[in-house]
ZAPAMAR-952095 format. One record per residue (C-alpha): x, y, z. Coordinates in steps of 0.25 Angstrom, whole numbers, plus 2048, in hexadecimal, padded with zeros to 3 digits. Last residue first. Layout:
BEGIN
XYZ
...
***
This chain:
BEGIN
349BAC90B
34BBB8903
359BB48FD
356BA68FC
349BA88F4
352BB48ED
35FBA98EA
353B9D8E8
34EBA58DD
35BBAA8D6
360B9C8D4
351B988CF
354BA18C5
361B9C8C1
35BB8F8C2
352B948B6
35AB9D8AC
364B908AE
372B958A9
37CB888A7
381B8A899
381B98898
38AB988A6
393B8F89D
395B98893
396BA289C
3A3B9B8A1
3A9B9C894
3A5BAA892
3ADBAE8A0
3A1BB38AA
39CBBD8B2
395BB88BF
388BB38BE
379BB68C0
37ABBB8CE
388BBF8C9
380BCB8C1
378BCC8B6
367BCE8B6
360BD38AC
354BDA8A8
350BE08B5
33FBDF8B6
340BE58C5
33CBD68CA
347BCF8C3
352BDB8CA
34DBD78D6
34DBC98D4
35BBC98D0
361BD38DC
35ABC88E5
362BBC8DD
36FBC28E0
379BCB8D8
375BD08CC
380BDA8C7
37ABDE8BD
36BBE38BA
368BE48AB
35CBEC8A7
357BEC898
354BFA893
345BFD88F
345C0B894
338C0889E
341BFA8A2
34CC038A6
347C0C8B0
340C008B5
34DBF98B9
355C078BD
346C088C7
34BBFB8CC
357BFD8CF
355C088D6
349C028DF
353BF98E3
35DC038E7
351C0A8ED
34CBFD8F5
359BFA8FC
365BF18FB
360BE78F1
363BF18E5
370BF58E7
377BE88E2
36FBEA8D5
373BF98D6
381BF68D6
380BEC8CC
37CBF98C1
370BF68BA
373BF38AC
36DBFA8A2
367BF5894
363BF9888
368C07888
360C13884
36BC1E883
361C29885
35AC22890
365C1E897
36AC2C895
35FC3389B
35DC298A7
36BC2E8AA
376C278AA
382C268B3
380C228C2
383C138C5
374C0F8C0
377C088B5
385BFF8B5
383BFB8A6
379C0289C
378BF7890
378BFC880
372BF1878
37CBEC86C
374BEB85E
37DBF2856
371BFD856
372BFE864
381BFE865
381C0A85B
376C12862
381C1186F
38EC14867
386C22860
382C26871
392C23875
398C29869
38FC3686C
392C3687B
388C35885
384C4288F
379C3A895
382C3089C
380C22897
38FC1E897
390C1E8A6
385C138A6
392C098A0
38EC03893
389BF4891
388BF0881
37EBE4880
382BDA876
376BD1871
36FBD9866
378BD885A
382BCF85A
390BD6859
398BD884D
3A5BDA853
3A8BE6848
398BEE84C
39EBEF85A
3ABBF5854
3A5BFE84B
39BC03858
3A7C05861
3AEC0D858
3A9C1B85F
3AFC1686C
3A5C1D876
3A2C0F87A
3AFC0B87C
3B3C14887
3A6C1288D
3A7C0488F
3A0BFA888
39CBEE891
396BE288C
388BDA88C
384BCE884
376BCA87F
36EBBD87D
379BB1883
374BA487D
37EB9A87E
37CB91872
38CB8E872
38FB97866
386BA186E
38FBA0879
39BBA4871
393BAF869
393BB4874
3A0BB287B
3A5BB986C
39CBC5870
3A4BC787E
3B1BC5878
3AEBD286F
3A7BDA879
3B2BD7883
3BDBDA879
3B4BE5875
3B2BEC884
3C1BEA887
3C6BF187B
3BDBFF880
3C2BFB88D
3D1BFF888
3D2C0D889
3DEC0A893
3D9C1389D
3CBC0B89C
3D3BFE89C
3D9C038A9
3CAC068AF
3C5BF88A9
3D0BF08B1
3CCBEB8BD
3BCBEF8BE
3BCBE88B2
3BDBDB8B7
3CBBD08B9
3CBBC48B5
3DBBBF8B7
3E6BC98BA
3F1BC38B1
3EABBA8A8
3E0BC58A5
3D2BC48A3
3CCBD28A6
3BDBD08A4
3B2BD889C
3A4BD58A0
39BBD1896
38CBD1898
384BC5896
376BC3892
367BBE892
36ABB189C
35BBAD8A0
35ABB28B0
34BBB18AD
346BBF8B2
353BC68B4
359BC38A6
367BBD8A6
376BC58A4
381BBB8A6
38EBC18A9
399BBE89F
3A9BC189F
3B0BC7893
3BDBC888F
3C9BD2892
3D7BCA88F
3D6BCC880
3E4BCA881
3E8BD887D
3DEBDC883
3E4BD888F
3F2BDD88C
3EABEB88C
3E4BE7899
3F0BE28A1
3F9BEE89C
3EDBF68A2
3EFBEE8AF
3FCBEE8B2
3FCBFC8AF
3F3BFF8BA
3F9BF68C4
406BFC8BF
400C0B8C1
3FBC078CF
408C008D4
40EC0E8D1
405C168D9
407C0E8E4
416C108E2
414C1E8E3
413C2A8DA
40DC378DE
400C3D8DA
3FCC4A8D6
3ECC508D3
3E4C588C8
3E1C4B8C2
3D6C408C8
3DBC358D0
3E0C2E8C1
3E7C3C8BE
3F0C3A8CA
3F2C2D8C9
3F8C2E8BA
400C398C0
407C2F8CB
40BC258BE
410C328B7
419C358C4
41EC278C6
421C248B7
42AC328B8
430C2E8C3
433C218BB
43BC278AF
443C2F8B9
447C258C3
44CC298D0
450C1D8DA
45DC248DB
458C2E8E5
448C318E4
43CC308DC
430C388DB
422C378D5
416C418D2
40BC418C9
402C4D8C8
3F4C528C0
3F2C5D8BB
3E7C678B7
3E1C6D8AB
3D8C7A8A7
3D9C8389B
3D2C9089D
3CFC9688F
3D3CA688C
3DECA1882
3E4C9788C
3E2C9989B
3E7C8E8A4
3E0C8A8AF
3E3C858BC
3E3C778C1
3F2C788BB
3F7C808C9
3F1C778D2
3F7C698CC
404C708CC
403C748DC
3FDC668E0
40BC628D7
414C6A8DD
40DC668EC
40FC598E8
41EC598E3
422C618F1
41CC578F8
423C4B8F1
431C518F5
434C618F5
443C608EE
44DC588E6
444C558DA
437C5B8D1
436C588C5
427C5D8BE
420C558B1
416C588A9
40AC5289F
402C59897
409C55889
413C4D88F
420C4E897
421C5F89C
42DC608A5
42FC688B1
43BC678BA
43EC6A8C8
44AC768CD
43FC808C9
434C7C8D1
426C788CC
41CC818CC
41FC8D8C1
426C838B8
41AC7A8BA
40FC858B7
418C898AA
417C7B8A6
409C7A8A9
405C878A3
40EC83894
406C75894
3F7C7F896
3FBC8788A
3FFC7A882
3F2C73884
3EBC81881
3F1C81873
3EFC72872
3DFC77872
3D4C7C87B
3CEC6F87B
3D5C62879
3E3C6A87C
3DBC6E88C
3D4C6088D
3E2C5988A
3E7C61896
3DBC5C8A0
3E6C588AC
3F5C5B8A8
3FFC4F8AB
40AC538B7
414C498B9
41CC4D8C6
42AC488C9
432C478D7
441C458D6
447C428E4
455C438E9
463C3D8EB
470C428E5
474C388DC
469C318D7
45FC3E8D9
46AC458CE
466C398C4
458C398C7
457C498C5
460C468B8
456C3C8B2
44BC458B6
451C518AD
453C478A1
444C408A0
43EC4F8A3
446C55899
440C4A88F
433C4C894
433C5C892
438C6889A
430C75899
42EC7D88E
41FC7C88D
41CC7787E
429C7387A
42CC6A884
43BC6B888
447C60888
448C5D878
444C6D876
44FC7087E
45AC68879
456C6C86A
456C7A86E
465C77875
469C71867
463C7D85D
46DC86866
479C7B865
475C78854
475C8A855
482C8A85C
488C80854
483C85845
489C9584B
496C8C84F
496C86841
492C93839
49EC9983F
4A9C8F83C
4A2C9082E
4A7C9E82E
4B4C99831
4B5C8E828
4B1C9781C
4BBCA381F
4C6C96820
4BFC93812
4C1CA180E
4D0CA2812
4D3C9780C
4CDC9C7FE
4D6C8E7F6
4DCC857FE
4DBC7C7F3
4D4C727FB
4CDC7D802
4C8C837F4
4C4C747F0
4BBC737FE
4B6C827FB
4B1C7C7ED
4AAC6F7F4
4A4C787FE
49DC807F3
49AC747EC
492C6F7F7
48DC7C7FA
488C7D7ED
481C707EE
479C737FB
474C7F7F4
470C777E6
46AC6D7F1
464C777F9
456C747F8
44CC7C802
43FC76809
435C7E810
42BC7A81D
420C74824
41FC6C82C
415C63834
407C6283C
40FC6284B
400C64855
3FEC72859
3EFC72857
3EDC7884B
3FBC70845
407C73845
413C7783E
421C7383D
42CC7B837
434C7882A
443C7B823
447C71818
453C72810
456C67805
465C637FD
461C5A7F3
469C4E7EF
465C467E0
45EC3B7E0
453C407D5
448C3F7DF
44FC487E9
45BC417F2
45BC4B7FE
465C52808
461C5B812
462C6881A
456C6D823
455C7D820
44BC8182E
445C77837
439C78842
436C6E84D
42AC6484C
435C5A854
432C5184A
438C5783E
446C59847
447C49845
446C4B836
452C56836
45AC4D83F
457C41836
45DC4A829
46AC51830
46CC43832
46CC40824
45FC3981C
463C3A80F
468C2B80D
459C28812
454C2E807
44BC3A80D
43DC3C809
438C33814
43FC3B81D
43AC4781A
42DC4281C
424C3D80E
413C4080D
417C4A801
426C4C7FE
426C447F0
418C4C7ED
422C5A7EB
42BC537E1
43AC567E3
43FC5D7D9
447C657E2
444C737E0
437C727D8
431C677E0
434C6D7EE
42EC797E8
420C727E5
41EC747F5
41DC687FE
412C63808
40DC58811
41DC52813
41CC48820
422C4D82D
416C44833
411C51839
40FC5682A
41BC5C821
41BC69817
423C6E80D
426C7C806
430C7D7FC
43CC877FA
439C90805
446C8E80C
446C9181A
451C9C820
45CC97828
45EC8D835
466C7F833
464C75838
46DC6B83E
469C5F848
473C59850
46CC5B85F
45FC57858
464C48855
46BC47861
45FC4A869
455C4085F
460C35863
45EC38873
452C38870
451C2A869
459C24874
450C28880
445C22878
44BC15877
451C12886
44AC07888
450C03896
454BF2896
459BEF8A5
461BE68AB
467BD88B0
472BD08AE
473BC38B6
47DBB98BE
48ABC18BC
494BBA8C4
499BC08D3
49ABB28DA
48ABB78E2
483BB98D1
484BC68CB
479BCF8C5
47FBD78BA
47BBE48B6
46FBED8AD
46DBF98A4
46ABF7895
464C0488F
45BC02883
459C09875
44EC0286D
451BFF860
442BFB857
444BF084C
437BE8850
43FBDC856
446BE8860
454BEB85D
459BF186A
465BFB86B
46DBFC878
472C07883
47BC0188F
47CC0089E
482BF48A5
486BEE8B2
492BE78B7
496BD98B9
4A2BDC8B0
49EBD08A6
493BD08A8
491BDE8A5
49BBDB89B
493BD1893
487BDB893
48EBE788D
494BDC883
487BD587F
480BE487E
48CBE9874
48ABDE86B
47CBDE86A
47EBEE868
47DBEE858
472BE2856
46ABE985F
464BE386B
459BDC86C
462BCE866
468BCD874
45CBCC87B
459BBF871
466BBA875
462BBA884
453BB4882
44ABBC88A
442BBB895
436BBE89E
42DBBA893
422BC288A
427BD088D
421BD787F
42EBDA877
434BE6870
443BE5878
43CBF1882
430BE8884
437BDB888
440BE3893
433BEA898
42EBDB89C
43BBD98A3
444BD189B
44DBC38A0
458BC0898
45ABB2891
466BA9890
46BBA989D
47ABA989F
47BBB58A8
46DBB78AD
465BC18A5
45CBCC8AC
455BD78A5
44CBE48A8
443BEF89E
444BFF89E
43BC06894
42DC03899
429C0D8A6
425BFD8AB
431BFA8AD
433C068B7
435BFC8C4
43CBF28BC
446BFD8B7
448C018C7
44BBF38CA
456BF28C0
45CC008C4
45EBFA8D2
463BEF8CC
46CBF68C3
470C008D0
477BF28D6
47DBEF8CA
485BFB8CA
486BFA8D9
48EBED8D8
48ABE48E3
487BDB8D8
479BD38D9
476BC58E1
471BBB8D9
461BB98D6
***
């Protein structure tokens, strides 16, 4: 690649460029890069996804960039482009996107010029930031800032009523009387909908937008076309209420018509026009200009009044007083921009509430709300007054600290936090108890950015509550490599089923006396292009945070049972299957409709289920899922038996059809007389239930003839073979001996005892 300009403007672009790649991953800021004369531009994958593309090429076409832009600023991007080139200087602008689907995104264009070694522009390069959301509040602020209400006595005229979807439930036979209006035209209908769209004023779409804000209104103005066409001139004045557990149910409220009013006034104001023309009661109307001089400056000062409560709601939560995320978003900007220039540190902690969703789940939102009002008082109380406090989430905090104490000063203020909300809160005579856990990150100087302290501060939480809550961590880079890792992965997973990448592999299950092949179990493999084969062990804890093994299992099943019938088209005979269920899905209460949907034969799958699940106290869905299975047909396997979880009890309560002894006990067993002695005592446990006895993880001919002369069912393990693709089980099928297999094993003990 050329040289780049000395010219510091271009300079700190690429040192901007660089930070952007590094906070990619955030999602609203994506890179490009177009050499001069090139008729395509290269796009980060982020770039794709901000234009409403799924990044499927490193490049795009340069006229078909073009065309993402709106057909209005087209124009204006060529030229701001051309003179950057032009100038060899950089760029900065705001633009519209027209996305294939209709959707405008907002986006900032920030980039330069990279010139060649004679001074010529060789590239432009930049970055895309989705600047969307930012664009859509700043529009919701304008729109309040113009609103006009005014505040007199409510009408009682009709009574109406709307739901949480603003929708019209409800509406007094008044509303039919005075305006001819039928009441049922109202029903099911918004305010919106019951507008002619050449009705719909400003004054209208500000009085629709303050709707959802949930916040009280009194004599709304307004024009309508009733059923007849003719204009009516409506006043409406309403207040929220709420449901029984403090959740936004609706409004209720009364509606006046003023059209006779409105229309009076009219012709009032038409007669004093014709007394002014003929200069007619000058002195009154000079009385009239005054007074509404005064009425003016009374409106003003109530719109700047209504206007600083607005400001302060829009920056505050409601619920605790302190500052909210949009504050937060604003306050941190300026803190990075004074670190710029001055020097400094800003160092954030992300504090998320341990055991709140138990307090609202029991005791109430009531209690909920009692324990948010503690914690902010707690913070204020704590943190210093020059820092900032802002609540950003339901149960979720955050503190501001900079220019003072460094990274021990935030640990300490966060061990102190942590200590002071173990402690109970009372509410109504009931002790409400919680905990916090802490996330720290700092960032100094110029290389502060806001957005991606924050990111460093929530990324350090998330490792606080996985070592076990009630605890802070700081960010590091460490850290950071941890999270990607882990993201890499669950993008990997979900775009893996996507693909149907999960499929099974097969391990040959044969009976212990005669080595004759009497099953397979299915073992769930990873199968990715990227990663290659990879086991559970390397991604079944992700895909449980994910909530995805439940979709795993019956892609497995499903592939597993289709391998079958597979085998059996070839006259492979292979008497019963074996899969893993986990937990998770076995507590799903549509597991049985959608066994009974794949229509599985009856009587050759066997359903393995981790010991943990057979504790004594057993859930209800889990017990009613159990009897089902059985009477589908589907035996019930104990797996891992003997790592420490069920109870004799429970295994007999539950009565499965199988267990499996765990491998670590099989590799155990030849060590000393007790393990062996264990083993076998879980065999003859077994045989007095009636419960087959599988032993995995097989290892040599001795375990083999051990487990043979302790009656053990089966036998699976690699000393049998080594899980398999179904293609090459086939061909295992194909080539198994019952016989030479046995004399295998016989010349491995003869050997082994010789």
């Amino acid at each position: 690649m050329s040289d780049r300009a000395s010219d510091p403007s271009i300079a700190d672009m690429s040192r901007k460029l660089r930070q952007y790649e590094m906070a990619e991953h955030m999602g609203d800021i994506g890179h490009w890069y177009w050499t001069v004369g090139s008729e395509a531009v290269e796009w980060s994958p982020q770039t794709f996804r901000i234009h409403g593309l799924e990044p499927s090429a490193r490049s795009v076409a340069l006229e078909d960039a073009i065309t993402f832009y709106h057909p209005d600023e087209r124009e204006m991007v060529e030229t701001r482009l051309a003179e950057a080139i032009d100038q060899k200087s950089s760029f900065d602008f705001e633009s519209r996107l027209l996305l294939a689907n209709g959707e405008i995104r907002y986006v900032r264009s920030e980039g330069a010029c990279e010139l060649r070694g004679d001074g010529d522009v060789h590239a432009l390069f930049g970055v895309f930031q989705d600047i969307t959301e930012r664009c859509e509040v700043e529009r919701q602020m304008r729109s309040l800032q113009k609103r006009q209400s005014d505040f007199i006595e409510v009408s009682t005229d009709w009574v109406w009523e709307m739901d949480r979807e603003l929708r019209f439930t409800y509406m007094s036979e008044q509303v039919e009387e005075v305006t001819g209006v039928p009441v049922d035209f109202h029903i099911g209908k918004t305010r919106r909908e019951l507008m002619a769209s050449k009705d719909l004023s400003l004054e209208m779409e500000m009085h629709l937008a303050w709707l959802d804000t949930h916040q009280p209104f009194k004599d709304f103005r307004f024009w309508r076309a009733g059923p007849d066409g003719k204009q009516q001139y409506i006043s409406s004045s309403g207040t929220p209420y709420y449901d029984e557990n403090g959740e936004f149910a609706g409004y209720r409220g009364v509606g006046r018509d003023l059209t006779d009013f409105q229309k009076a006034k009219e012709e009032l104001l038409a007669a004093n026009r014709k007394l002014n023309v003929a200069n007619k009661a000058k002195s009154d109307a000079m009385g009239r200009l005054k007074e509404a001089n005064a009425q003016l400056e009374s409106r003003n000062a109530e719109m700047q009044t209504v206007q600083r409560e607005i400001e302060h709601r829009a920056m505050h939560d409601p619920l605790t007083g302190i500052a909210n995320r949009r504050y937060l978003d604003t306050k941190l900007e300026e803190l990075a921009e004074q670190c710029s220039k001055n020097g400094g540190w800003i160092g954030a902690l992300h504090i998320d509430l341990d055991r709140f969703k138990q307090i609202n789940d029991t005791l109430g939102h009531a209690a909920g709300d009692a324990v948010l009002r503690h914690v902010a008082a707690v913070l204020a109380q704590n943190v210093p007054q020059d820092d900032f406090v802002a609540r950003v989430g339901g149960d979720e905090f955050v503190v501001i600290c900079s220019g003072h104490g460094g990274e021990e000063m935030l640990g300490s203020l966060a061990a102190r936090l942590i200590d002071e909300f173990s402690r109970p809160v009372t509410f109504e005579g009931r002790e409400c108890w919680f905990g916090a856990s802490v996330g720290i990150a700092t960032m100094h100087g110029d290389l502060i950015d806001a957005k991606g302290l924050l990111v460093n501060a929530d990324v350090a939480l998330y490792r606080a509550k996985s070592r076990g809550r009630g605890c802070f961590t700081f960010f590091s880079d460490e850290l950071q490599q941890e999270v990607l890792d882990y993201k890499a992965i669950a993008d990997g997973i979900l775009a893996g089923l996507k693909r149907s990448e999960f499929t099974p592999w097969f391990q040959p299950q044969v009976c212990a006396r005669t080595y004759e092949i009497i099953g397979v179990e299915a073992l769930a493999r990873w199968e990715s292009d990227k990663r290659g084969v990879r086991a559970p062990d390397a991604f079944l804890s992700i895909a449980e945070d994910l909530s995805v093994v439940a979709t795993i299992d019956r892609m497995i099943l499903e592939k597993a049972v289709s391998a079958m019938q597979g085998w059996a088209d070839e006259s492979l005979n292979v008497p019963r299957l074996s899969v893993n269920v986990s937990s998770k899905r076995l507590m799903d209460d549509k597991l049985i409709s959608s066994l009974q949907e794949m229509d599985l034969p009856k009587g050759m799958i066997s359903f393995e289920l981790l010991e943990s699940v057979f504790l004594d106290d057993v859930e209800e869905t889990i017990s009613w899922n159990i009897d089902m299975l059985k009477e589908m047909g589907i035996d019930v396997e104990l797996d891992d038996f003997g790592s420490g979880h069920a109870s004799l009890i429970s295994l007999v309560q539950l009565g499965p059809d199988a267990i499996k002894i765990d491998r670590q006990l099989i590799a155990a067993m030849t060590l000393d007389d007790a393990r062996l002695n264990l083993v076998r005592s879980i065999v003859d446990i077994c045989r007095s239930l009636n419960v087959r006895v599988v032993a995995e993880g097989v290892e040599n001919a001795r375990e083999a003839e051990l487990l043979r002369q302790m009656s053990c069912d089966i036998l699976q393990g690699y000393f049998i073979a080594k899980p398999m693709r179904a293609s090459e089980f086939s061909v295992f099928l194909r080539n198994w001996s019952p016989g030479a297999f046995r004399e295998m094993a016989l010349d491995h003990r003869r050997a082994a005892s010789g």
